[in-house]
Steps between C-alpha positions, in 0.01 A plus 500: 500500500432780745866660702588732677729672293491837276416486151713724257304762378587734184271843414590593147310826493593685796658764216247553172694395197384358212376173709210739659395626178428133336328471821279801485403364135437160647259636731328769277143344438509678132850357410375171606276498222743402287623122577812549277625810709418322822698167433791731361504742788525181763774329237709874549461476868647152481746639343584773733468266805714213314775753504470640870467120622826427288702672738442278734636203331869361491724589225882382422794641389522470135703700213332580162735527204423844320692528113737717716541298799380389780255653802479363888099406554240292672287259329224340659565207689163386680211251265167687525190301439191756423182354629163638429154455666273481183302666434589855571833446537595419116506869368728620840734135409581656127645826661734269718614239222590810278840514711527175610659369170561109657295426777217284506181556597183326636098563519249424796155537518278656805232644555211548736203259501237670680245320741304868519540870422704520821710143563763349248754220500819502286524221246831390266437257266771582255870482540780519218807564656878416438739362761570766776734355716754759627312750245433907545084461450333789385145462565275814315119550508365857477348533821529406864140485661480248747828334485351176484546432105824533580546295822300210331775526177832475735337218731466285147787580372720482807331154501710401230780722450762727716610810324773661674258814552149651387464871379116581468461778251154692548397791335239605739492371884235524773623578862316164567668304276839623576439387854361163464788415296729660775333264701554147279769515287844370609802828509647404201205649304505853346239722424481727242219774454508758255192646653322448821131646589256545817333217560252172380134587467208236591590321258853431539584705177773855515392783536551733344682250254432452168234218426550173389819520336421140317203603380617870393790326334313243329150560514257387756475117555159266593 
């Protein structure tokens, strides 16, 4: 799957708005004491990147019949399937659906299986996922470590299906990440990053990131 051509890339919070201060909350070890706020500050930043993604999408000419006549508009004209990679993803996947009235959506697992403290393979083993043929895929998970969750996800999917392109919607990227997925994704992949930080630490995790946004979300797993 690996080319030689440029990824698109997207930085949502080269300005602070309102996305960096959801951020800042999502990152504030005392905030993330409270599982509630955390899952409905990564649902408003789904929100917030749902609509800067939109505007990438094709629309049609349309006119909407007011009670005093009619107005010239666009209406959306592209199918969207929302795709999450459980488990971290499903708080971030409400924030999308809230605008995305019609589309369908679809769920895949991954997750690291470690062999020590250091080394790690990424395994799916669960895939629910409509027809994407000639689909817009948005694929959202909170973070972008590695890249390799996310590498593993499009090689089974495009195993199957051929969506007519693949946004990635990340709210916090690693330089490393970014670049092995520069490195194997085909062009017609986006990326979108609401927030990108320095580096991986021995352990392949972001610093300074967040945590485990699963496990702050949902509470810690065996």
């Amino acid at each position: 799957m690996a080319n030689n051509f440029a990824m698109h890339l997207h930085y949502l919070n080269e300005k602070p708005s309102l996305l960096t201060h959801f951020i800042n909350e999502l990152r504030d070890i005392e905030i993330q004491k409270e599982k509630g706020r955390f899952r409905k500050n990564l649902e408003k930043i789904g929100s917030l990147m749902a609509y800067e993604m939109s505007k990438h999408l094709d629309y049609k000419p349309i006119a909407v019949t007011t009670p005093l006549g009619q107005k010239a508009s666009h209406d959306l004209q592209d199918n969207v399937v929302v795709l999450s990679i459980l488990r971290a993803g499903l708080a971030l996947h409400q924030g999308f659906i809230a605008f995305l009235n019609t589309s369908d959506h679809g769920f895949i697992s991954a997750y690291r299986d470690h062999s020590d403290e250091f080394h790690f393979e990424i395994k799916v083993e669960y895939m629910a996922v409509p027809d994407l043929k000639d689909k817009i895929l948005w694929i959202v998970d909170p973070m972008l470590a590695t890249g390799k969750s996310i590498v593993e996800v499009i090689k089974h999917l495009q195993a199957l299906h051929q969506p007519k392109e693949i946004h990635l919607a990340v709210v916090v990227a690693a330089p490393e990440g970014i670049a092995y997925l520069q490195q194997q994704l085909p062009e017609h992949v986006h990326l979108w990053m609401a927030d990108v930080d320095d580096c991986l630490n021995e352990h392949q995790y972001i610093v300074p990131g967040l945590g485990d946004a699963g496990d702050l979300a949902y509470g810690v797993k065996l």
